[in-house]
Biopython code that builds the backbone (N, CA, C, O; Angstrom):
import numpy as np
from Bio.PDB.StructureBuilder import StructureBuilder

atoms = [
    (1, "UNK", "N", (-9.212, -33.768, -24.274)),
    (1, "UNK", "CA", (-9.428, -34.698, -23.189)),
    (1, "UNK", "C", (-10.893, -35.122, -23.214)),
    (1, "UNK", "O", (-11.848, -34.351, -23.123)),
    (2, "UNK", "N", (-10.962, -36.754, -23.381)),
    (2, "UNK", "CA", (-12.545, -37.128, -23.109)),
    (2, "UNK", "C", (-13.080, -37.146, -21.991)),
    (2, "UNK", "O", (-12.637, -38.235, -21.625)),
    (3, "UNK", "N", (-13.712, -36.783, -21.120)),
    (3, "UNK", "CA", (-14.755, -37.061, -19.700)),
    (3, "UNK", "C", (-16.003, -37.723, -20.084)),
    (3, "UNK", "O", (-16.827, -37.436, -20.952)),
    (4, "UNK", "N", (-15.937, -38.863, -19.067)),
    (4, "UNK", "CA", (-17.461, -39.314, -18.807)),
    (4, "UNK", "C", (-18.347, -38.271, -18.391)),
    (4, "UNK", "O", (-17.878, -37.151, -18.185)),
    (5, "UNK", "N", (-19.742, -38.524, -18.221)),
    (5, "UNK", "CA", (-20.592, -37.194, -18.801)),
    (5, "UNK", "C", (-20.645, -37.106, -16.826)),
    (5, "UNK", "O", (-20.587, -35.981, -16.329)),
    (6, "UNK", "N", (-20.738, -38.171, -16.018)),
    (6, "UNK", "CA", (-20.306, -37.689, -14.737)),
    (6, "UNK", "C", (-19.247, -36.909, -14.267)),
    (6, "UNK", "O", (-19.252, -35.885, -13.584)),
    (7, "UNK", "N", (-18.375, -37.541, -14.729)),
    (7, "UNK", "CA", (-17.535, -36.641, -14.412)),
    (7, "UNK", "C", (-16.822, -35.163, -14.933)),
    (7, "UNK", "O", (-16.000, -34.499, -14.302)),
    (8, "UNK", "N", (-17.392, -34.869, -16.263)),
    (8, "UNK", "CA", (-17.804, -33.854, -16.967)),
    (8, "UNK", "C", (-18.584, -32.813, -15.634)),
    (8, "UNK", "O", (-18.020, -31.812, -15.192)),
    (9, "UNK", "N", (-20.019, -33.322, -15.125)),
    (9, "UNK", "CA", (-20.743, -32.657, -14.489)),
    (9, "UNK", "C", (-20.104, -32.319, -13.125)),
    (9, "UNK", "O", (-20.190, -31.194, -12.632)),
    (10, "UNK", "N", (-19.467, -33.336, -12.549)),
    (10, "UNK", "CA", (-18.913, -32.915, -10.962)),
    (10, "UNK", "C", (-17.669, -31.574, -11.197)),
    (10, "UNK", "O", (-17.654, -30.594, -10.453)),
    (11, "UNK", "N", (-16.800, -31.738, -12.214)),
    (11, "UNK", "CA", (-16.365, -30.885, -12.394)),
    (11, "UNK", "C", (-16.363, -29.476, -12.533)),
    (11, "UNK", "O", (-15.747, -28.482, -12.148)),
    (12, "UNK", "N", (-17.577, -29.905, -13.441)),
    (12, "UNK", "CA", (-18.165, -28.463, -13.874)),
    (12, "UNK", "C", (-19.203, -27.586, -12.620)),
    (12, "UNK", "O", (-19.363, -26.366, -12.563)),
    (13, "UNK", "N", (-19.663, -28.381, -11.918)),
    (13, "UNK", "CA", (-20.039, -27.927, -10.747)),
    (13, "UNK", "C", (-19.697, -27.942, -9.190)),
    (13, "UNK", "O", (-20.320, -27.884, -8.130)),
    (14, "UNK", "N", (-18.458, -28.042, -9.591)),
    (14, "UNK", "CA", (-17.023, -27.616, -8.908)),
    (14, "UNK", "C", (-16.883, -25.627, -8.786)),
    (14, "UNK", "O", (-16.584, -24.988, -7.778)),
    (15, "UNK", "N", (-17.110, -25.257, -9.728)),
    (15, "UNK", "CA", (-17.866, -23.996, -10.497)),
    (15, "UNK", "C", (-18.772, -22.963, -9.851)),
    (15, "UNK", "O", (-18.621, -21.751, -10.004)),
    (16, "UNK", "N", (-19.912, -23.641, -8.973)),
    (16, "UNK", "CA", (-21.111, -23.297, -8.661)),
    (16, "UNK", "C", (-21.016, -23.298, -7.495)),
    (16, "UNK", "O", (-20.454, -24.244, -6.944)),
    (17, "UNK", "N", (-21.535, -22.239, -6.764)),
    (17, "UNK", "CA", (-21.527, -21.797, -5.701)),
    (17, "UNK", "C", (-22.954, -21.750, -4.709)),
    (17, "UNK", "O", (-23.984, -21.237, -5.146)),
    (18, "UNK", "N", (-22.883, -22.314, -3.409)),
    (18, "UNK", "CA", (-23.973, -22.604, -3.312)),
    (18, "UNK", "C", (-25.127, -21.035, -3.028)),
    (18, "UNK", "O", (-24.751, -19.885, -2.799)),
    (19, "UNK", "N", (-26.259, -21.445, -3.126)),
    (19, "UNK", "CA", (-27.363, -20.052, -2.744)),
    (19, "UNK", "C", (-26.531, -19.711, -1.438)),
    (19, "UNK", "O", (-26.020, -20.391, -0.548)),
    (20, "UNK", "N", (-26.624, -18.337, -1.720)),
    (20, "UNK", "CA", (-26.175, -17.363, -0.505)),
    (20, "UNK", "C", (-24.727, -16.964, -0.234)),
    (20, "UNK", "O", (-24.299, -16.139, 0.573)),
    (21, "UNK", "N", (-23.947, -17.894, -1.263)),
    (21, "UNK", "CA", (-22.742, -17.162, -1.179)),
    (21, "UNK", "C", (-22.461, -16.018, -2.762)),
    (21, "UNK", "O", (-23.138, -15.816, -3.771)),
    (22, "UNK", "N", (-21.065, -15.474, -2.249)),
    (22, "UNK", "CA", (-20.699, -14.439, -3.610)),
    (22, "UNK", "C", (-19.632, -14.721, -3.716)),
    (22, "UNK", "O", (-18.689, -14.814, -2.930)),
    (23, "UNK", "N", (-19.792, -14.903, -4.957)),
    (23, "UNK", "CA", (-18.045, -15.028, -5.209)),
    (23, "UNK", "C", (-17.113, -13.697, -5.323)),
    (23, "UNK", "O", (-17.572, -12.655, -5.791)),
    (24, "UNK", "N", (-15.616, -13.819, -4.808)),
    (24, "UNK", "CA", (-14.982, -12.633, -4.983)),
    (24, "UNK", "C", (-14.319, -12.517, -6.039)),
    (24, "UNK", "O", (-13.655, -13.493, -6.388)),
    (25, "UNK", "N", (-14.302, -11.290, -6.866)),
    (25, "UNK", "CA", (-13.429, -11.778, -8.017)),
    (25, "UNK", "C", (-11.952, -10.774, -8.221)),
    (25, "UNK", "O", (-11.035, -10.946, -9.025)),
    (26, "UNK", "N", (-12.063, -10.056, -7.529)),
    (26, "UNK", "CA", (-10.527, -9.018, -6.938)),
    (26, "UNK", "C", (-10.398, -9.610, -5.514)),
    (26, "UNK", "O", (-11.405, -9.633, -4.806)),
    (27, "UNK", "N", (-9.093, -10.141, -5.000)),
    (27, "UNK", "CA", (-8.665, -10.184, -3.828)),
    (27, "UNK", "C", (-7.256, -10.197, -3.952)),
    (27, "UNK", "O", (-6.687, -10.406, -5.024)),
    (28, "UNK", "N", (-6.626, -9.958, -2.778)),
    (28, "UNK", "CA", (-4.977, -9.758, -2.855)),
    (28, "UNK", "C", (-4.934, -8.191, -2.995)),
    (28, "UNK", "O", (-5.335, -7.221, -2.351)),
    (29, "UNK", "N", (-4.149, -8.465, -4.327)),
    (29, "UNK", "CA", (-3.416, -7.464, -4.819)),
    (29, "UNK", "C", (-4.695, -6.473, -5.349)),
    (29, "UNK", "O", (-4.456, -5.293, -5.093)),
    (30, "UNK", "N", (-5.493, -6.606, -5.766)),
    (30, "UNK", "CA", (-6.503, -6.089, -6.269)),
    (30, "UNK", "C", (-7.725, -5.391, -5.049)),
    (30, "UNK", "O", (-8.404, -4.424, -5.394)),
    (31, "UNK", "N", (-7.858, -5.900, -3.889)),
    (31, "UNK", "CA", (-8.437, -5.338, -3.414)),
    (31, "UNK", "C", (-8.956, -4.225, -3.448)),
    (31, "UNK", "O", (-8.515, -3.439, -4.287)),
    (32, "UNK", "N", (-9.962, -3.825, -2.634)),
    (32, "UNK", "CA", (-10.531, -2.312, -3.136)),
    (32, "UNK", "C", (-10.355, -1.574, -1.848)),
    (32, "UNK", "O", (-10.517, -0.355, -1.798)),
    (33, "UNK", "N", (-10.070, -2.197, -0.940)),
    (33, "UNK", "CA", (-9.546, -0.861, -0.026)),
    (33, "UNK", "C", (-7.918, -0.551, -0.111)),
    (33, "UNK", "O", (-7.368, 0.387, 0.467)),
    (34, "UNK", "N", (-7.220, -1.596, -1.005)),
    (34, "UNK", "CA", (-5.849, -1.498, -1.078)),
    (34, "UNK", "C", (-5.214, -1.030, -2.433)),
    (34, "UNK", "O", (-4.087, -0.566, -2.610)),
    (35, "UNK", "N", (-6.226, -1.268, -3.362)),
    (35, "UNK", "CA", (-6.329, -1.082, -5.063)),
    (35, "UNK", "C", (-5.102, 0.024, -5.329)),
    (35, "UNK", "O", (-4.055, -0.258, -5.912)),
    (36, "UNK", "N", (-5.372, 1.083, -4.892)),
    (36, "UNK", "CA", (-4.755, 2.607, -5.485)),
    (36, "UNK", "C", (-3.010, 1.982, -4.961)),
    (36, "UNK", "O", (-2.118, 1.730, -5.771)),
    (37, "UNK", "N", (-2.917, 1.881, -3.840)),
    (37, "UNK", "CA", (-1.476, 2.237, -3.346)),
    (37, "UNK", "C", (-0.675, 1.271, -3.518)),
    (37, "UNK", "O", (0.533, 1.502, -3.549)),
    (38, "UNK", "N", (-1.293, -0.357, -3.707)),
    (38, "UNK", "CA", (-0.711, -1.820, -4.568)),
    (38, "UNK", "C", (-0.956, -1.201, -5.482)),
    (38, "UNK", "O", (-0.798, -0.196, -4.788)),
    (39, "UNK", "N", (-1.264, -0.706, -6.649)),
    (39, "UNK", "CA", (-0.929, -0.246, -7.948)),
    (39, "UNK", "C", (0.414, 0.752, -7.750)),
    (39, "UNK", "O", (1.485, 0.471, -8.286)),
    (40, "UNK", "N", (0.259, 1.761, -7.048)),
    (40, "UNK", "CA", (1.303, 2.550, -7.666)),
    (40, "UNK", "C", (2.566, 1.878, -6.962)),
    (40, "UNK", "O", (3.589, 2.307, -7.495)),
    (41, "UNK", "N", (2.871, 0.847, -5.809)),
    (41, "UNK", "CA", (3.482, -0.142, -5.205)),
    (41, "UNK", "C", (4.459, -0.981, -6.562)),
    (41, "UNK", "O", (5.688, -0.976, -6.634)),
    (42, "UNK", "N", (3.441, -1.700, -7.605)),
    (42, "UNK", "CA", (3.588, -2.770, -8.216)),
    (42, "UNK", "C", (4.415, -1.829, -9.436)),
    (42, "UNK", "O", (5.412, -2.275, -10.004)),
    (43, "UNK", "N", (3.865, -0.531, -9.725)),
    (43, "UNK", "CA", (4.666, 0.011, -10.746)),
    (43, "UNK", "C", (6.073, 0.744, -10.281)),
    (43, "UNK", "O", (6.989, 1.027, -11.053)),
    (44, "UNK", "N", (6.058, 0.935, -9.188)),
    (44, "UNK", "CA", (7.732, 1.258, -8.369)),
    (44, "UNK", "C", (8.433, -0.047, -8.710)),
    (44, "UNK", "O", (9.499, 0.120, -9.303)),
    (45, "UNK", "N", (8.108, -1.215, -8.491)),
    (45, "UNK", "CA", (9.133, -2.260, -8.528)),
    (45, "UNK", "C", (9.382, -3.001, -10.237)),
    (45, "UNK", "O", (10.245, -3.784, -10.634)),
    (46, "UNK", "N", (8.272, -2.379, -10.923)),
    (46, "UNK", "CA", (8.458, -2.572, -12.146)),
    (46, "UNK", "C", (9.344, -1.655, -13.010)),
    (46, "UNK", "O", (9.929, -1.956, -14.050)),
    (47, "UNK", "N", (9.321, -0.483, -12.370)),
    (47, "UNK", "CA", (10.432, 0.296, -13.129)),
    (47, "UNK", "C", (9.082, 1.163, -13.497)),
    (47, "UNK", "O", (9.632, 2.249, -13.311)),
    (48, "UNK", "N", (8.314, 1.373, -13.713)),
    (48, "UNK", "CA", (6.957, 1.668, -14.877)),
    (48, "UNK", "C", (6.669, 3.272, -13.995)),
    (48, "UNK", "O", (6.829, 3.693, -12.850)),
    (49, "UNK", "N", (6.254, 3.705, -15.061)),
    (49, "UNK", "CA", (6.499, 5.445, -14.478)),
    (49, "UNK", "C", (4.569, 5.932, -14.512)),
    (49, "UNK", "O", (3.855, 5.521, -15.426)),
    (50, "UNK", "N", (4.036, 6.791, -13.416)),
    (50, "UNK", "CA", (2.571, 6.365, -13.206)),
    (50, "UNK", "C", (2.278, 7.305, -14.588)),
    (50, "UNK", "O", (3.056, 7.888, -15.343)),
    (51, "UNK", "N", (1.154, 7.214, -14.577)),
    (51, "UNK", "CA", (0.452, 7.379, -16.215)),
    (51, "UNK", "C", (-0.216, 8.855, -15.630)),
    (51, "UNK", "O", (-1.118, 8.909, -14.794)),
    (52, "UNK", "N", (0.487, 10.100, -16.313)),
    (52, "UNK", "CA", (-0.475, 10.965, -16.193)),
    (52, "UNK", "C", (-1.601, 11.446, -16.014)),
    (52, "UNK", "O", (-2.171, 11.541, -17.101)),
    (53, "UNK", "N", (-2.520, 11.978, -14.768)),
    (53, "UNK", "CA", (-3.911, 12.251, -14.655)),
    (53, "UNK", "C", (-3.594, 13.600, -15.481)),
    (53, "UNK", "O", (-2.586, 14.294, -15.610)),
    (54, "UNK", "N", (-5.188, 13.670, -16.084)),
    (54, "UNK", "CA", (-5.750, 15.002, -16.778)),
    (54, "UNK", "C", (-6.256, 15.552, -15.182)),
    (54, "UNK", "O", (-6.507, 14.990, -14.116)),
    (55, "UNK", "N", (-6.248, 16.942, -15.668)),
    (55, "UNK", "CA", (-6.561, 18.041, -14.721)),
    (55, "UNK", "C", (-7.880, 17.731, -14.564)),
    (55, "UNK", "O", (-8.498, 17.276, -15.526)),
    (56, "UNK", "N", (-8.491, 17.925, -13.364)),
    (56, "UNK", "CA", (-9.907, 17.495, -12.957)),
    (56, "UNK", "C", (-11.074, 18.947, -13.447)),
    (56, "UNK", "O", (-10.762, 20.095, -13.133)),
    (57, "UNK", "N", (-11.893, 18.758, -13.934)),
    (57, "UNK", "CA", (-12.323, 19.972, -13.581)),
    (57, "UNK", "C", (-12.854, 20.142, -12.510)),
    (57, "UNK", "O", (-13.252, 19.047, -12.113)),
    (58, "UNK", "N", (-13.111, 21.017, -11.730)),
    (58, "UNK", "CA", (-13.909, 21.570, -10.595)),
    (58, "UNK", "C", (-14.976, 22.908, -10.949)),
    (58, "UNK", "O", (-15.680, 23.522, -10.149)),
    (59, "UNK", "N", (-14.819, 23.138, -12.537)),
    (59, "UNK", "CA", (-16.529, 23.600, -12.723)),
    (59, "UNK", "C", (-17.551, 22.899, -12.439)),
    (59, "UNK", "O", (-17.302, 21.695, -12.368)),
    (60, "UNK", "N", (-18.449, 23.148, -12.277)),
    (60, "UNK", "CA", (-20.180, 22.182, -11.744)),
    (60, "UNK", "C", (-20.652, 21.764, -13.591)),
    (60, "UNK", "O", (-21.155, 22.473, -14.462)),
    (61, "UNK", "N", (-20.376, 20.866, -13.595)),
    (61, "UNK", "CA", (-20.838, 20.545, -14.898)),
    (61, "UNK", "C", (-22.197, 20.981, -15.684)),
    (61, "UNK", "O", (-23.231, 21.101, -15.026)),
    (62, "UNK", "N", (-22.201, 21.204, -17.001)),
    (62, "UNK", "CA", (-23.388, 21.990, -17.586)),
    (62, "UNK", "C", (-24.722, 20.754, -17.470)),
    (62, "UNK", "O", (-24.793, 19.531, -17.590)),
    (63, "UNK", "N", (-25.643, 21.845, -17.176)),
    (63, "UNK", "CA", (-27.310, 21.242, -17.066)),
    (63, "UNK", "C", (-27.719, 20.672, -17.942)),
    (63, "UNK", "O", (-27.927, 21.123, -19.069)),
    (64, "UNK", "N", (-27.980, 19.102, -17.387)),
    (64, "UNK", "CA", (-28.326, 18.218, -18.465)),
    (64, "UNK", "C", (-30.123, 18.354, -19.202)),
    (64, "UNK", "O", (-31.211, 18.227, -18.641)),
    (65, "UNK", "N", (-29.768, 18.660, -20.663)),
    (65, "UNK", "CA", (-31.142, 18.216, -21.051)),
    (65, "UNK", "C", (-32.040, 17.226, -21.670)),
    (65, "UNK", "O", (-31.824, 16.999, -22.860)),
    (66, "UNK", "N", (-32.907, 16.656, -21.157)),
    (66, "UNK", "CA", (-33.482, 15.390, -21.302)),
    (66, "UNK", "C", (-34.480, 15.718, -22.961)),
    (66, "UNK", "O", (-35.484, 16.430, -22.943)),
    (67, "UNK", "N", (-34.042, 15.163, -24.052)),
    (67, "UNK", "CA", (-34.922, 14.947, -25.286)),
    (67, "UNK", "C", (-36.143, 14.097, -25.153)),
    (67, "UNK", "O", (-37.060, 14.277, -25.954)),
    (68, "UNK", "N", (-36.227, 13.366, -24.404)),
    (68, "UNK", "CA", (-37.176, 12.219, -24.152)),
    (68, "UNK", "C", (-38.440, 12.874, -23.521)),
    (68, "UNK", "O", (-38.335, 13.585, -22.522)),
    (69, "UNK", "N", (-39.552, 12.643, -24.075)),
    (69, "UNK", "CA", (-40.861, 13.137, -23.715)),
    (69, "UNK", "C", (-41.299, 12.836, -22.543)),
    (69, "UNK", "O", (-40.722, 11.807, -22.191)),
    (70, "UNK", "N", (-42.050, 13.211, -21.717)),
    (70, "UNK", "CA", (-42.525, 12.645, -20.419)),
    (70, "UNK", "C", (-43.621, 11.057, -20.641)),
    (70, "UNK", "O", (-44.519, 10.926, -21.472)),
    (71, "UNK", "N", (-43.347, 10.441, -20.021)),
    (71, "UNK", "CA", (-44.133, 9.094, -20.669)),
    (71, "UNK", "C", (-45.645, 9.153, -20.152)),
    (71, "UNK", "O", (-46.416, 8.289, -20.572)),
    (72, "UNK", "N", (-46.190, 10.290, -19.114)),
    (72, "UNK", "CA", (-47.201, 10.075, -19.018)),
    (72, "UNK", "C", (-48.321, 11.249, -20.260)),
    (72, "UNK", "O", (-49.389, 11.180, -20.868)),
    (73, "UNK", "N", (-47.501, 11.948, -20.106)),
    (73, "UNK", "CA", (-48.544, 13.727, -20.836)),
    (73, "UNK", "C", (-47.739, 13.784, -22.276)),
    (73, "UNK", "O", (-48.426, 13.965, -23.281)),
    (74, "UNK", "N", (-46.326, 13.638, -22.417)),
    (74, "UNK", "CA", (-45.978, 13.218, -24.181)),
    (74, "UNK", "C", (-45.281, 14.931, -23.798)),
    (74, "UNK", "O", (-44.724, 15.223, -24.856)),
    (75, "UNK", "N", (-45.140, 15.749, -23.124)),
    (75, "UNK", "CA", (-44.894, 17.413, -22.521)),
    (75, "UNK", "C", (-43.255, 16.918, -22.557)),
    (75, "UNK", "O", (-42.797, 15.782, -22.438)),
    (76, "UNK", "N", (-42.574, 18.184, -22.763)),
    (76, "UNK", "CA", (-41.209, 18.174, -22.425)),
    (76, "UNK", "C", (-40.903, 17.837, -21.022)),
    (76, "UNK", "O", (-41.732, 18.043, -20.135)),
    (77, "UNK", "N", (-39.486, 17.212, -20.736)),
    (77, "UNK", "CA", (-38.932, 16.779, -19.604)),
    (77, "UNK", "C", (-38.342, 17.873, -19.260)),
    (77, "UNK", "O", (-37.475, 18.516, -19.852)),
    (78, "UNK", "N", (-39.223, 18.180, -17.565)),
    (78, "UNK", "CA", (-37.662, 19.130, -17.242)),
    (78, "UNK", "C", (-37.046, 18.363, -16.149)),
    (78, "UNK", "O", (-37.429, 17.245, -15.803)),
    (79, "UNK", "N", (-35.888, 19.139, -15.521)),
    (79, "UNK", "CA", (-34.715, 18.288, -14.579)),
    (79, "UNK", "C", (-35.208, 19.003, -13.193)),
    (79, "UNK", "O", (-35.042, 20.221, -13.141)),
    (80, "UNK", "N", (-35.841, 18.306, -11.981)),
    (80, "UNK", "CA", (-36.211, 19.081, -11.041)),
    (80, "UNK", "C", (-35.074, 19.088, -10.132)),
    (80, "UNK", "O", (-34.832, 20.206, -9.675)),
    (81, "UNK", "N", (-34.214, 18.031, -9.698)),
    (81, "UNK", "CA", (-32.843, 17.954, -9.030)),
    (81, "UNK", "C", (-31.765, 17.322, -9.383)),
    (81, "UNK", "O", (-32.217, 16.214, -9.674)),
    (82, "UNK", "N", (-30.559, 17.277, -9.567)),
    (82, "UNK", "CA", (-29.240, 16.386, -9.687)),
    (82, "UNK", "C", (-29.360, 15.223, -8.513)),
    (82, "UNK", "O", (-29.924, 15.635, -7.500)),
    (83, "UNK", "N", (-29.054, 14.243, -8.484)),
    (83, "UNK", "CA", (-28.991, 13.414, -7.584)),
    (83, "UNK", "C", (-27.160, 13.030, -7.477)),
    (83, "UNK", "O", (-26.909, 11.917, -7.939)),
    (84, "UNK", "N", (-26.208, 13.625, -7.063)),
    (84, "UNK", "CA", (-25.074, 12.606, -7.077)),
    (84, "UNK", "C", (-24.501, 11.402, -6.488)),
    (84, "UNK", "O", (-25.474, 10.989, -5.857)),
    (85, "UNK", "N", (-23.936, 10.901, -6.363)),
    (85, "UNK", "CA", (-23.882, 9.332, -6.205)),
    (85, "UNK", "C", (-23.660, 9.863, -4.419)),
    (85, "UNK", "O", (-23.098, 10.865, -3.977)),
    (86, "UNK", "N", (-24.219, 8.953, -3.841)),
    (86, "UNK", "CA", (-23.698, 8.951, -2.230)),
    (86, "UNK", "C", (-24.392, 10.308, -1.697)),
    (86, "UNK", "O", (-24.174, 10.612, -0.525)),
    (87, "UNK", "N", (-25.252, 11.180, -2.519)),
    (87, "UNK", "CA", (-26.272, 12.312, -2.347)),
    (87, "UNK", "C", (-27.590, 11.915, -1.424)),
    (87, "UNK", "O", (-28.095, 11.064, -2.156)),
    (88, "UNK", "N", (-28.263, 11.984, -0.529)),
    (88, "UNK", "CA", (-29.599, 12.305, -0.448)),
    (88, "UNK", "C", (-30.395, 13.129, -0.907)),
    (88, "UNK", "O", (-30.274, 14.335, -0.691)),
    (89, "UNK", "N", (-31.634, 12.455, -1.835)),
    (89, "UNK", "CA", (-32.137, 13.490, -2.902)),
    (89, "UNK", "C", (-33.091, 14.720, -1.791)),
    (89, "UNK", "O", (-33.571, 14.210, -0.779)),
    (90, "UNK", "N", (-33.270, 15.851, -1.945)),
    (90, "UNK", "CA", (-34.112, 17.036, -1.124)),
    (90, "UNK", "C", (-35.525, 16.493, -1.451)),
    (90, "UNK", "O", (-36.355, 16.441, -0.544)),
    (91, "UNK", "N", (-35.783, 16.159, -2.483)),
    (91, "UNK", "CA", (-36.794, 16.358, -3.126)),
    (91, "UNK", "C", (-37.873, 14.929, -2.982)),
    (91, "UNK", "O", (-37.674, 14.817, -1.772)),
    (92, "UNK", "N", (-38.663, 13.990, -3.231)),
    (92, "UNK", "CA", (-39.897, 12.971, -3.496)),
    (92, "UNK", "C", (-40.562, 12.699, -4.928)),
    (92, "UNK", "O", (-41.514, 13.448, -4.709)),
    (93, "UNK", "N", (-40.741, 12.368, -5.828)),
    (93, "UNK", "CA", (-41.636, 12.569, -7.005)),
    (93, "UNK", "C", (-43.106, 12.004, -5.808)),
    (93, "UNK", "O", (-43.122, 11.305, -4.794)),
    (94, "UNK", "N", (-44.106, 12.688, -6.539)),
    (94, "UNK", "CA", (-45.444, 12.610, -6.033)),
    (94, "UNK", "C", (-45.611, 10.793, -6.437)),
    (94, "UNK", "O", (-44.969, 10.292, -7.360)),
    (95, "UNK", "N", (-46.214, 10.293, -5.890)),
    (95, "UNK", "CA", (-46.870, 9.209, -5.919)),
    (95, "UNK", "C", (-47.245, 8.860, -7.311)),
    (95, "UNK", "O", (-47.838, 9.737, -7.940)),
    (96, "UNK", "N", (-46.998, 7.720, -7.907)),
    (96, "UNK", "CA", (-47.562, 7.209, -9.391)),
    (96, "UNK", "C", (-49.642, 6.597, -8.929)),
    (96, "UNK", "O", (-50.236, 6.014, -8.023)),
    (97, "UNK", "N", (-49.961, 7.264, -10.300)),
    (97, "UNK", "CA", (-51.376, 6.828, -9.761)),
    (97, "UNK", "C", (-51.595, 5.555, -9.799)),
    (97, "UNK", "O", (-52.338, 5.120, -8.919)),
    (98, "UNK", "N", (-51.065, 4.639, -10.746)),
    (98, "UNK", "CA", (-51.429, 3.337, -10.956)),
    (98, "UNK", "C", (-50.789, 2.324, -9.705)),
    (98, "UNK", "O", (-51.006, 1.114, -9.642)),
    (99, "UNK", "N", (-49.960, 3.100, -8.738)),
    (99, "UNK", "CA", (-49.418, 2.205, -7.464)),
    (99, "UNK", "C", (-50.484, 2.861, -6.784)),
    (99, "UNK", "O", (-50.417, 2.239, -5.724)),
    (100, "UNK", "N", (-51.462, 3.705, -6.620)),
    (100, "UNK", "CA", (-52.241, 3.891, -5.604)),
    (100, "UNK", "C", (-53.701, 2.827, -5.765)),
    (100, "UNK", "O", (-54.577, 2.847, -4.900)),
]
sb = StructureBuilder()
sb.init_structure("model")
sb.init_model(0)
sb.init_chain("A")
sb.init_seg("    ")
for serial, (resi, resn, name, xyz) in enumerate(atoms, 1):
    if name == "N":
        sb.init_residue(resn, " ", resi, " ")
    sb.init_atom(name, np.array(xyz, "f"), 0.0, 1.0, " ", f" {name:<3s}", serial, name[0])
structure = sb.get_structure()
């Protein structure tokens, strides 16, 4: 299909969304507060049998060690806390000198 180069452009910025909005790109069926139970929903009426979970572990996973040198002293990295997602860390790193 040929387009004039106007109408090429209105089209294409048909597309574009103005500053300050977001586009959604799961809604409906996909949602994320509805995600889990429309899935196992959509595979009841499909006939489709749910896909085996692996056993979770509930050991505390082994202590990660960092190979990477410290970028200020070139000294080994150690790990002072875990942070997990949705965690408040206990801990602060001291102040960087070059922000003071």
């Amino acid at each position: 299909m040929r387009l004039s180069t106007p109408e090429f452009v209105r089209r294409f910025l048909m597309h574009v969304l103005p500053d300050g909005f977001h586009r959604i790109r799961h809604y409906e069926l996909l949602a994320s507060a509805k995600r889990k139970a429309t899935i196992d929903r959509i595979r009841d009426l499909l006939g489709q049998r749910t896909p085996e979970r692996e056993a979770q572990d509930t050991r505390e996973p082994a202590p990660l060690t960092l190979r990477e040198p410290c970028p200020c002293c070139g000294g080994p990295t150690r790990i002072i806390e875990i942070v997990r997602r949705g965690q408040k860390p206990m801990s602060r790193a001291p102040p960087r000198e070059q922000a003071a």
